[in-house]
MILO-257138 format. One line per field, with one value per residue (C-alpha): residue in one letter; x, y, z. Coordinates in pm, whole numbers. Layout:
BEGIN
rest a_...
X X_...
Y Y_...
Z Z_...
***
This chain:
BEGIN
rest x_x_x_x_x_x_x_x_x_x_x_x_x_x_x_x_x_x_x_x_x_x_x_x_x_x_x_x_x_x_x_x_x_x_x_x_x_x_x_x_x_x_x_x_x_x_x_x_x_x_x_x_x_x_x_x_x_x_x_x_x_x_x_x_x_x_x_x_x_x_x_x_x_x_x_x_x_x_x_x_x_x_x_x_x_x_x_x_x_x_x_x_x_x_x_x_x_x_x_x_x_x_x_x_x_x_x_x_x_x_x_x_x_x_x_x_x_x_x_x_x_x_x_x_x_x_x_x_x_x_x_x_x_x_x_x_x_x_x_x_x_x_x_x_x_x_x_x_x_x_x_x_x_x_x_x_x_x_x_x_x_x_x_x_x_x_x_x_x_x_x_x_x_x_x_x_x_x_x_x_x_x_x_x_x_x_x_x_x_x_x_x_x_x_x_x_x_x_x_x_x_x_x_x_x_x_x_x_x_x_x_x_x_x_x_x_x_x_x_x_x_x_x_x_x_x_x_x_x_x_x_x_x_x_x_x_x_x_x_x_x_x_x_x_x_x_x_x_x_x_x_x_x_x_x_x_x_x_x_x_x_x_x_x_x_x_x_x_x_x_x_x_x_x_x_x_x_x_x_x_x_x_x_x_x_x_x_x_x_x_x_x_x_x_x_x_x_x_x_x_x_x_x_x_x_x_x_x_x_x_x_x_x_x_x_x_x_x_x_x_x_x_x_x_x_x_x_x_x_x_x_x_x_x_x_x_x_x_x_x_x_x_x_x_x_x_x_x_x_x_x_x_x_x_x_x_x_x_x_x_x_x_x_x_x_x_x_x_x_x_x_x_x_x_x_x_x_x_x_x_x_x_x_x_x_x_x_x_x_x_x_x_x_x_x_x_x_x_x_x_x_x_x_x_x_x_x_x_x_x_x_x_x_x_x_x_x
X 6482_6409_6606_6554_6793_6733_6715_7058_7156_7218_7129_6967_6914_6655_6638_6359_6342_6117_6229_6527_6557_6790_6945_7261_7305_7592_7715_7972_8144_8411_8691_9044_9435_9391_9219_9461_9828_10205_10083_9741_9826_9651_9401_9096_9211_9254_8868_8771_8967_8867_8480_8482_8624_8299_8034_7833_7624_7816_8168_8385_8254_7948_7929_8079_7863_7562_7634_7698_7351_7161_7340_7459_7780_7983_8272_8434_8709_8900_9040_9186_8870_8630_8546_8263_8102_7843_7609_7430_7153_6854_6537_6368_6717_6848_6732_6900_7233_7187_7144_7444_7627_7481_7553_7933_8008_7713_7902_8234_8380_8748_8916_9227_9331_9124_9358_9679_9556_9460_9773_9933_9693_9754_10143_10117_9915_10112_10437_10232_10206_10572_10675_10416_10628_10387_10178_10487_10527_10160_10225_10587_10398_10081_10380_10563_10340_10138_10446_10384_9993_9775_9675_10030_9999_9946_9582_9747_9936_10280_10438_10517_10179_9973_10153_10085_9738_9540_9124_9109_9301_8985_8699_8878_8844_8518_8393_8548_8460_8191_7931_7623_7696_7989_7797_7548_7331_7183_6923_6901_6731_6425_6340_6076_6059_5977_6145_6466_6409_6339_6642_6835_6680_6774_7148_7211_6889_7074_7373_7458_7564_7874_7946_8231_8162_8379_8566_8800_9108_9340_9592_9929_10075_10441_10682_10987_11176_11144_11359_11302_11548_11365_11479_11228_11217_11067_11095_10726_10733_10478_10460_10238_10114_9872_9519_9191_8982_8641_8395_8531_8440_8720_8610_8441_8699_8998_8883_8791_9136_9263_9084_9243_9548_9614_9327_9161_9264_9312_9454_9796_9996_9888_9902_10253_10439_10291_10148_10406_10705_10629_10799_10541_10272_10092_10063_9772_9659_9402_9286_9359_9083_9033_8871_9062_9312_9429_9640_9704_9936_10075_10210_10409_10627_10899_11218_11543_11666_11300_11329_11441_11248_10919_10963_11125_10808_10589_10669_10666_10307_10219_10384_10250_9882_9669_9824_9773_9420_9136_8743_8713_8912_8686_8394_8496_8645_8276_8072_8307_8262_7909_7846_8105_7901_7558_7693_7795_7480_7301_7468_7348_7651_7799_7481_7513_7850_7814_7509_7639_7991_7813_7606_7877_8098_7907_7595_7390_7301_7429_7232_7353_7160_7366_7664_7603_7489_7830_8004_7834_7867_8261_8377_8769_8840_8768_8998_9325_9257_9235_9555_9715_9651_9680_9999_10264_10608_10738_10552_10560_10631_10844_10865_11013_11043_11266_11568_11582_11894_12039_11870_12133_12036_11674_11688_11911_11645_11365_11560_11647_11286
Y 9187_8993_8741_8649_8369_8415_8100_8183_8207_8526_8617_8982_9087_9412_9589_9912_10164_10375_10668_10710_10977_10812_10424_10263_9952_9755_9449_9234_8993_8666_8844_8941_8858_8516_8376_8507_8354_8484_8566_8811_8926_9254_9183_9209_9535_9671_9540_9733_10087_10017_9966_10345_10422_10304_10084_9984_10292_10522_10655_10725_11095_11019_10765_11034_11311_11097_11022_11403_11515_11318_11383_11005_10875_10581_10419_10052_9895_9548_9339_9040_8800_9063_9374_9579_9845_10096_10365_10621_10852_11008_10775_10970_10889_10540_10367_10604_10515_10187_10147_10335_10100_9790_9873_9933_9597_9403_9565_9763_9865_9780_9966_9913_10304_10321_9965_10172_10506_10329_10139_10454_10557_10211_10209_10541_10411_10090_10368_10549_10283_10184_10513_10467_10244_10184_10036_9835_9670_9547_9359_9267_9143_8944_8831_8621_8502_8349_8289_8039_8066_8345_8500_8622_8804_9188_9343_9600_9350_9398_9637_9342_9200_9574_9642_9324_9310_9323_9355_8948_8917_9123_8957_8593_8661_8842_8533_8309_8498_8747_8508_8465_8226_8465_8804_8957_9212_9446_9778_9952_10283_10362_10258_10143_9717_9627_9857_9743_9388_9438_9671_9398_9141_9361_9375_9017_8748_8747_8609_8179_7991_7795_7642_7840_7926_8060_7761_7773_7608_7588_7851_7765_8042_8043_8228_8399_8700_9018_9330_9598_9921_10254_10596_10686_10912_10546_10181_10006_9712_9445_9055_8890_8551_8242_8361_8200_8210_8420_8211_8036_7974_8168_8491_8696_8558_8687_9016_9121_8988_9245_9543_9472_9461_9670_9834_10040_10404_10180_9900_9755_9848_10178_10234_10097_10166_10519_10666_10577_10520_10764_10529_10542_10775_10484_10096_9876_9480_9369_9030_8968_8703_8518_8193_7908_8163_8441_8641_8867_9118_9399_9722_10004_10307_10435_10589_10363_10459_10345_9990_9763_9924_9943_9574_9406_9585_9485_9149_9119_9248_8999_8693_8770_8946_8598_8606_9011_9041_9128_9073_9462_9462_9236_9413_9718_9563_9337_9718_9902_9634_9649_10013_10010_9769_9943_10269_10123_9937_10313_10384_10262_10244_10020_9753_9710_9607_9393_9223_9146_9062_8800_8638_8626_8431_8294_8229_8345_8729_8690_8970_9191_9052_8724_8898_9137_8762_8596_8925_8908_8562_8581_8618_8630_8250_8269_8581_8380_8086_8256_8414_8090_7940_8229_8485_8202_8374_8080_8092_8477_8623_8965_9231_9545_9878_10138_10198_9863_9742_9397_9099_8902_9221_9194_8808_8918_9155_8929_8557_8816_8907
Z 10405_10038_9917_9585_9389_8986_8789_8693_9060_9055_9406_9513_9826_9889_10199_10173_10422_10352_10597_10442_10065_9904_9814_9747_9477_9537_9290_9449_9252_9319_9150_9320_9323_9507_9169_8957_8853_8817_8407_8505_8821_8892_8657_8869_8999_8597_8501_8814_8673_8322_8322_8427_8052_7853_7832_7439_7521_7705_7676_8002_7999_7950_8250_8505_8364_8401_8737_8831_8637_8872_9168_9240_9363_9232_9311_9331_9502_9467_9755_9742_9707_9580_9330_9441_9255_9391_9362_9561_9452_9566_9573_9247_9078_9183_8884_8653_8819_8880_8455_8446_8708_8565_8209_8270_8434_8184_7868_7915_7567_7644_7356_7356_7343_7693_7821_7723_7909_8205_8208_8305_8594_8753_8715_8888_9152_9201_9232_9473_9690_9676_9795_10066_10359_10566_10206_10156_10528_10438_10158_10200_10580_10373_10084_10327_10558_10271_10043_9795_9749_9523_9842_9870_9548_9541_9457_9203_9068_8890_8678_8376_8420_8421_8092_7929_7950_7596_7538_7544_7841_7993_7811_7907_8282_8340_8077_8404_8688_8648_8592_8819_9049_9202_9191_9410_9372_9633_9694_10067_10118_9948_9595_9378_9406_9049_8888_9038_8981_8655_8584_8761_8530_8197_8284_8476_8369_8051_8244_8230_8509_8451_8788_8896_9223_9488_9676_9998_10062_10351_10335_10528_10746_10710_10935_10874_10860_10601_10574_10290_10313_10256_10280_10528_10898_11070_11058_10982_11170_11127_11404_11275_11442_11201_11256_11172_10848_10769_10930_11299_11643_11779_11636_11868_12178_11928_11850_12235_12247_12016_12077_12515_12295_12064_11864_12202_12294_12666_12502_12714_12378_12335_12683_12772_12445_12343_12652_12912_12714_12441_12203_11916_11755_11719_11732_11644_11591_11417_11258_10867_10750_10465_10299_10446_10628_10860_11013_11382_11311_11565_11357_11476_11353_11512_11520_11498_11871_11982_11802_12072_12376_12153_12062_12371_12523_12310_12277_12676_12688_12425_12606_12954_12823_12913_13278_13305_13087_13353_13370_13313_13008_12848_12940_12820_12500_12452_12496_12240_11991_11972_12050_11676_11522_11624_11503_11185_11070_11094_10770_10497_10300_10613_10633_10294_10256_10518_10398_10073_10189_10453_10136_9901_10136_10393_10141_10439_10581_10959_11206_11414_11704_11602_11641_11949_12122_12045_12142_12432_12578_12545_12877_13047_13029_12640_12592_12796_12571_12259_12336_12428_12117_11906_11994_11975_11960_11849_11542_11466_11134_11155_10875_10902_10612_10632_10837_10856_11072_10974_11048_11297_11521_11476_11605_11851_11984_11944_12140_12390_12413
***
């Protein structure tokens, strides 16, 4: 593993293998819905969509074409703290794609007659998505526990603020925010060293700092209640409980906690609720994190006549799981979370993400071995306490889509609970 920092600090990260026949270039870069406002909401979603349409050299046809001539693979994504772009090629090929790559996010055209077309792919999506309930628990579910901060604000953004955007409204932000000090750039696989750097150079030396880096802030977790009507078969129910942020000591203790759970084919929730009581298809927790911020949440589907079983059940297995939680379960829980990890690092793809995800916000690569060691050394006492302080009732945050029933019953359900 090379780390190199620019002078610009742009950092790059290359990992060669030189078994391997092809390599993947990633470019992550501080840019999502957290640092936007009410006015450009969505907007780091749009730049994502609309650096496909053109670059100064190449038009949007030209970009996919000369992807597909060279057998590569491209595609981006945008989350709520991040955009990251990608490519994957042969090892012969990787430097054509990664000058196609770098050239679209160095110098995307942004006509405006490619803003208005796109405009229409991402109101479609954003509709999508609203006709999706379980989509819409999700947000409604991240909307109100952090209600009142950017992080509550959706990645796609809104259908006013989509429409309003214009070319400067674009060349403003990525003037703010994709700037060195909030990108990475890394190479895994097998590729030729200098002639990455230097195509890296080309696209990104050219680049100024302007102190802007990523910063964290506390995020408060508020609780509440949320109710959305849909005309759907199922109710999407989402209790949700304050978590912890990216980088904590509780970590490792609070996800053997919710793989014993709810994220295990043996977990107590899919045991009790789906296998014995046949109540749901499925149910599931999992651990939301963020910079300065988090989130447990325990999801489910279900039928109205299942609602108040699934959830009086649920909620019982939740209260009593650091009195019922056994030695075995955490062993178990400790193997499958490496044996996942292990599994996942073989891709390339997988590593890579990770690696650049870990520098971007932790401004450090953290190893597996690290990991598998603090996986490891949790043991049953850790597990009961992470519970204890984590899966407060008292404190939970319910939303529900669909068939909703009113909410006096809902509270009825959940003080009888």
């Amino acid at each position: 593993m090379e780390l190199i920092t620019l002078s610009n600090s742009l950092r790059i990260f290359l990992n060669e293998t030189d078994s391997l026949r092809s390599a993947t270039v990633g470019v992550w870069i501080g840019s999502g819905s957290r640092f936007e406002n009410e006015e450009n909401n969505g907007i780091s979603h749009f730049i994502e969509h609309i650096v496909f349409k053109g670059s100064e050299k190449r038009n949007g046809f030209e970009i996919a074409e000369g992807m597909d001539e060279i057998g590569a693979y491209v595609n981006a994504y945008t989350t709520k703290e991040y955009t990251f772009f990608y490519t994957k090629a042969l090892d012969y090929q990787i430097i054509k794609a990664a000058d196609i790559l770098f050239d679209m996010i160095r110098n995307p055209r942004l006509l405006e007659s490619d803003i208005e077309t796109e405009k229409g792919v991402i109101l479609e999506e954003i509709a999508m998505c609203e006709d999706d309930p379980a989509d819409v628990c999700s947000e409604l579910n991240e909307r109100s526990i952090f209600k009142g901060t950017t992080l509550g604000m959706d990645i796609l953004g809104t259908r006013e603020t989509v429409s309003s955007f214009k070319e400067h409204h674009f060349r403003e932000y990525m003037k703010k925010f994709y700037v060195p000090e909030r990108m990475i750039v890394g190479v895994t696989g097998n590729f030729n060293r200098e002639e990455m750097l230097s195509k890296i150079e080309e696209y990104f030396g050219s680049y100024v700092c302007t102190e802007n880096p990523i910063e964290s802030y506390d995020v408060p977790f508020i609780k509440g209640m949320t109710l959305k009507k849909m005309d759907t078969e199922q109710t999407h129910i989402a209790l949700s409980f304050k978590g912890i942020p990216l980088e904590h000591e509780d970590l490792y203790s609070l996800q053997v906690c919710m793989f014993i759970l709810g994220t295990g084919t043996s977990s107590m929730l899919n045991q009790r609720i789906r296998e014995q009581l046949g109540l749901v298809y499925s149910i599931d927790s999992w651990l939301g994190r963020y910079l300065g911020g988090g989130y447990i949440t325990v999801s489910m589907s279900l039928g109205t006549h299942s609602e108040e079983k699934a959830l009086t059940e649920t909620i019982d297995i939740i209260k009593n799981f650091s009195r019922n939680v056994t030695e075995r379960q955490v062993e178990i829980a400790k193997e499958k979370l490496i044996s996942s990890l292990i599994m996942s690092r073989e891709q390339p793809q997988s590593k890579l993400s990770a690696m650049g995800h870990s520098l971007l916000f932790h401004g450090r690569f953290i190893e597996d071995d690290e990991i598998i060691n603090k996986i490891k050394k949790v043991q049953l006492a850790d597990v009961m306490k992470a519970a204890e302080k984590y899966l407060k009732l008292s404190e939970m945050s319910f939303t529900a889509v669909g068939r909703v029933r009113e909410e006096s019953e809902y509270r009825r359900i959940l003080k009888h609970s």
